[in-house]
C-alpha positions as CSV (number, residue, x, y, z in Angstrom):
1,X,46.9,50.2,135.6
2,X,49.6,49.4,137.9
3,X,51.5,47.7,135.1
4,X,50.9,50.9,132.5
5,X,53.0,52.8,135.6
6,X,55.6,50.7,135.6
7,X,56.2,50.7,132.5
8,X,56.1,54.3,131.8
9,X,58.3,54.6,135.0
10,X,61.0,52.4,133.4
11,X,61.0,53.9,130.0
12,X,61.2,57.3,132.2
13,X,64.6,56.1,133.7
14,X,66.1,54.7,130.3
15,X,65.2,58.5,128.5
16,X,67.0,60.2,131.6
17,X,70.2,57.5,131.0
18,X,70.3,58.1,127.7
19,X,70.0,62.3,128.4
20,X,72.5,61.4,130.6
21,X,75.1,59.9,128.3
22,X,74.8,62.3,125.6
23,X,75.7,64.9,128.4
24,X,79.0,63.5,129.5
25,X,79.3,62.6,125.4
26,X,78.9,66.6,124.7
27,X,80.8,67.4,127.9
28,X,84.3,65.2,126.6
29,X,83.9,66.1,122.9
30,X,82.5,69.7,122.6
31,X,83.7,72.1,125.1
32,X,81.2,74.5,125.2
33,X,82.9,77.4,126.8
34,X,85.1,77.5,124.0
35,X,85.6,81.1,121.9
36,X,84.5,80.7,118.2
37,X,87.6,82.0,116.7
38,X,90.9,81.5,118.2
39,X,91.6,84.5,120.3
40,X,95.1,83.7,120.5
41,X,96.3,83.7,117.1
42,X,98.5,86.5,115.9
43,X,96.7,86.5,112.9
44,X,92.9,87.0,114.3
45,X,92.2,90.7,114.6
46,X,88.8,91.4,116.8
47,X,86.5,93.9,114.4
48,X,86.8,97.4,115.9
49,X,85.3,100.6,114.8
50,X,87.3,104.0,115.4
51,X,86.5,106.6,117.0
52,X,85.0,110.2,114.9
53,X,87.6,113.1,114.5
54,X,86.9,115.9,116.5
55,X,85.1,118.2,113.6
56,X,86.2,122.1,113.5
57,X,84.0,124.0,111.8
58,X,84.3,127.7,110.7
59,X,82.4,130.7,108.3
60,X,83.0,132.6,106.2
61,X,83.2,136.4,107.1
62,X,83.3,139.8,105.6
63,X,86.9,141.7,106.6
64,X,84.5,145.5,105.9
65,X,82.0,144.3,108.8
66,X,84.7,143.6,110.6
67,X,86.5,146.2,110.2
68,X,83.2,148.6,111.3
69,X,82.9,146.5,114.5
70,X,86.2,147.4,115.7
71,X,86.1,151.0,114.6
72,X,82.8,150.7,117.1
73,X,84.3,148.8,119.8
74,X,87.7,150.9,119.6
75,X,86.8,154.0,118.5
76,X,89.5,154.1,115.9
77,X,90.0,152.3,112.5
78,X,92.0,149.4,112.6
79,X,95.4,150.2,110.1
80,X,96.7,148.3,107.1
81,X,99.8,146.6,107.2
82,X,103.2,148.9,106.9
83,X,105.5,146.1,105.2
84,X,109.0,146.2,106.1
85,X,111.6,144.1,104.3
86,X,111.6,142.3,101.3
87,X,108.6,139.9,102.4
88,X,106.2,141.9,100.8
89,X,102.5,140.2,100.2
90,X,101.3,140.6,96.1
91,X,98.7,143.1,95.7
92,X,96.3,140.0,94.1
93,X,96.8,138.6,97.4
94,X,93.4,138.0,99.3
95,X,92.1,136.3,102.8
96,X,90.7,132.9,101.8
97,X,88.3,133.6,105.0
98,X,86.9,137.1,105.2
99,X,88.2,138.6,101.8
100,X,90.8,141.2,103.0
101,X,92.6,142.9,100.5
102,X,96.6,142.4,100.6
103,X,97.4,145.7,102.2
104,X,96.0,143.8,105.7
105,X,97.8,141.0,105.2
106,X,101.3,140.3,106.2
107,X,104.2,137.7,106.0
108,X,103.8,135.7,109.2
109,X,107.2,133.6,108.9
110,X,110.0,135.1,107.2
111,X,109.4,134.1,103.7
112,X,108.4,130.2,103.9
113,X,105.6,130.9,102.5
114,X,102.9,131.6,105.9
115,X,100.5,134.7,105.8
116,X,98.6,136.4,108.4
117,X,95.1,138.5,107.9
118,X,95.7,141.4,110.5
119,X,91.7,141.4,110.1
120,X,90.6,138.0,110.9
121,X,93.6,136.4,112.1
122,X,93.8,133.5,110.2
123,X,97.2,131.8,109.1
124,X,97.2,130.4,105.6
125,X,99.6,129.2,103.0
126,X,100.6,131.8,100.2
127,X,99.4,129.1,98.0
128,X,95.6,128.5,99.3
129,X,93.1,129.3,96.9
130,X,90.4,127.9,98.7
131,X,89.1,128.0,102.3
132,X,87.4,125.1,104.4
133,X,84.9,125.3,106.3
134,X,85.3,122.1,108.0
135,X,88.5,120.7,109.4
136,X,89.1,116.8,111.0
137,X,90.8,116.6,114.1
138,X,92.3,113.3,115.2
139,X,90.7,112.4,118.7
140,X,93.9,110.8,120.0
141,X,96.7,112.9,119.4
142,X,94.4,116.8,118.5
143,X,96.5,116.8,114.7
144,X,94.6,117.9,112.2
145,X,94.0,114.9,109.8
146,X,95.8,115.4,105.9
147,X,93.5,114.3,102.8
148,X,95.3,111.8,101.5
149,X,93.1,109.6,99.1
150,X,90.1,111.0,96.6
151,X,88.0,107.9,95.6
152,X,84.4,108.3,94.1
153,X,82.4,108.2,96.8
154,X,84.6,109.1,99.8
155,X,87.9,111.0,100.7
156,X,90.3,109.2,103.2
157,X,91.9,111.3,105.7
158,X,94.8,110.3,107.5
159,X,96.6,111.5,110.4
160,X,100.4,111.6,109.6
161,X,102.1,112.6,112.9
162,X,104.2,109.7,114.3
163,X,103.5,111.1,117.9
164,X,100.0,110.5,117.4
165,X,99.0,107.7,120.7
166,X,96.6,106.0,118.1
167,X,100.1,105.2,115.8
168,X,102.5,104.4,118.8
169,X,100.0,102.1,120.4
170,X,99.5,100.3,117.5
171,X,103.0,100.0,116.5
172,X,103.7,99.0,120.0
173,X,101.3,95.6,119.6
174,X,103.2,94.3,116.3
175,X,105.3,91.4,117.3
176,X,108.7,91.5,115.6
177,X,107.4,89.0,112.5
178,X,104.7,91.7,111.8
179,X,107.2,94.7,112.4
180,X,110.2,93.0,110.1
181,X,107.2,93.1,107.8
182,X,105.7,96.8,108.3
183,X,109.7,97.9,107.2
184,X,109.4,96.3,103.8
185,X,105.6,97.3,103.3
186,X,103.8,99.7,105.1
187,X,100.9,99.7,103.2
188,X,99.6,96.3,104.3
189,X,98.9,98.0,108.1
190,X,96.8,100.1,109.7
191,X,98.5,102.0,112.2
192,X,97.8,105.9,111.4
193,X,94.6,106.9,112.3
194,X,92.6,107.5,109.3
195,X,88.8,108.3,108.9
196,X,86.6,108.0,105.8
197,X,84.5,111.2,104.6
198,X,81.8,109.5,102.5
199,X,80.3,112.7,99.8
200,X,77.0,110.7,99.3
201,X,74.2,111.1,101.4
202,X,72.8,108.1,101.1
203,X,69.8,108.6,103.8
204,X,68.3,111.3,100.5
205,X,68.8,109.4,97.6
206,X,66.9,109.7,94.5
207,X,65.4,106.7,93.4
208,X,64.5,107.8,89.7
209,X,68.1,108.4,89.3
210,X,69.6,105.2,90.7
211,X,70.1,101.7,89.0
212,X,67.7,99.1,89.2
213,X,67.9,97.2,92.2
214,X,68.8,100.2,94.4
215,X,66.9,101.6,97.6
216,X,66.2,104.6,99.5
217,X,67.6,103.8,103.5
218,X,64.9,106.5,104.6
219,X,62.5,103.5,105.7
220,X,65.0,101.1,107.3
221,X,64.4,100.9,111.0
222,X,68.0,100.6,111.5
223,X,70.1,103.2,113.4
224,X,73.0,105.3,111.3
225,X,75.8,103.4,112.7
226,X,74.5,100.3,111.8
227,X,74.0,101.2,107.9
228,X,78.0,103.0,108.6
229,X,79.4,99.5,108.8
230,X,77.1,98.5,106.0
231,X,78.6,100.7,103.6
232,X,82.7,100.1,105.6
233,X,82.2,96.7,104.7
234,X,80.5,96.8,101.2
235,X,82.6,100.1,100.2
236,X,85.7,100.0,102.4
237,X,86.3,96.4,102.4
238,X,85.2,95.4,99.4
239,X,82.6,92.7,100.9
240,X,80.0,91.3,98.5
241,X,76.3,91.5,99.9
242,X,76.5,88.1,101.2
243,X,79.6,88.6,102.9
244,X,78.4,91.7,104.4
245,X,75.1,90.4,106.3
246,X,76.7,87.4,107.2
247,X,79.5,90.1,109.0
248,X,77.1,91.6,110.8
């Protein structure tokens, strides 16, 4: 018995040498405290996700209620517009919001081409036809993002003001190889801060009406902004299935 111990004792002590060796082996060879990618190369940019505009939303109204609730509140009926001038607004001019006729609508800058509903108070271009309901604010700089790009499944709004914190910080971290470069093509960087407005809803799709090998989300136990870089990668990026899970 004595000599099974001994043994087993011995063998014991070569196993720990051995663990031992590979340990100053991994410890020379492969530091293990090292980062994956190499943080310090100019051309290794950490994946980041923006932040959301700030969404303004507004309704549609009716300029005749409104007109009745200040007659109410006022006691008197509120008066068209007495044009002076030779800004005068078209007679099939009409408030893109609550529908005022052009007799309540006046010129609001001399001829450039801004009105004014006396009813609703809303500013518009003598040009608008239509009226949104919805308008992107940029959360760094409070400019009110431009529609810039209509793809098939998403519109790409950009803010375009070059005071804008998100544009100077980022112009600010170019080095001057990157910036020499941003001069001759600007459309190789991201430095205006632009947000994608997808128009599918993919969380209610139809699945008689989509191709084979498609998939309602409903099921997924994933949260929304986890299926958001799904399609950023797959959409945005262009990233092929494989490329995508293996990016996330």
């Amino acid at each position: 018995m004595s000599t099974i111990i001994s043994i087993l004792v011995t063998y014991n002590q070569l196993l720990l040498s051995q663990i031992n060796q590979l340990l100053i082996f991994i410890a020379k060879n492969i530091p293990l405290k090292a980062p994956k990618y190499d943080m310090t190369s100019p051309k290794y940019k950490k994946l980041t996700v923006d932040k959301l505009p700030i969404i303004k939303t507004f309704e549609h109204l009716d300029y005749k209620r409104l007109l009745n609730e200040y007659k109410i509140a006022n006691g008197k009926d509120k008066k068209p517009v007495n044009p002076r001038g030779k800004n005068l607004v078209g007679p099939d001019t009409v408030c893109p919001r609550c529908g005022a006729p052009h007799n309540y609508i006046y010129d609001n800058a001399g001829g450039r081409g801004q009105l004014c509903c006396k009813v609703c108070d809303l500013h518009f271009s003598k040009n608008k036809v239509d009226f949104k309901t919805a308008l992107f604010i940029c959360p760094s700089f409070g400019h009110t993002l431009s529609k810039k790009k209509d793809r098939k499944n998403f519109y790409v709004h950009k803010c375009v003001n070059k005071k804008c914190d998100f544009y100077l910080n980022s112009l600010a971290k170019l080095s001057s190889e990157d910036l020499e470069e941003y001069k001759k093509d600007k459309h190789k960087f991201k430095l205006h801060y632009i947000y994608r407005e997808f128009t599918t809803n993919y969380f209610d799709v139809d699945l008689s009406s989509m191709p084979k090998g498609a998939t309602n989300l409903k099921f997924r136990n994933l949260s929304s902004h986890v299926m958001g870089l799904c399609l950023i990668y797959n959409v945005n990026l262009g990233l092929s299935t494989r490329h995508t899970a293996r990016a996330l």
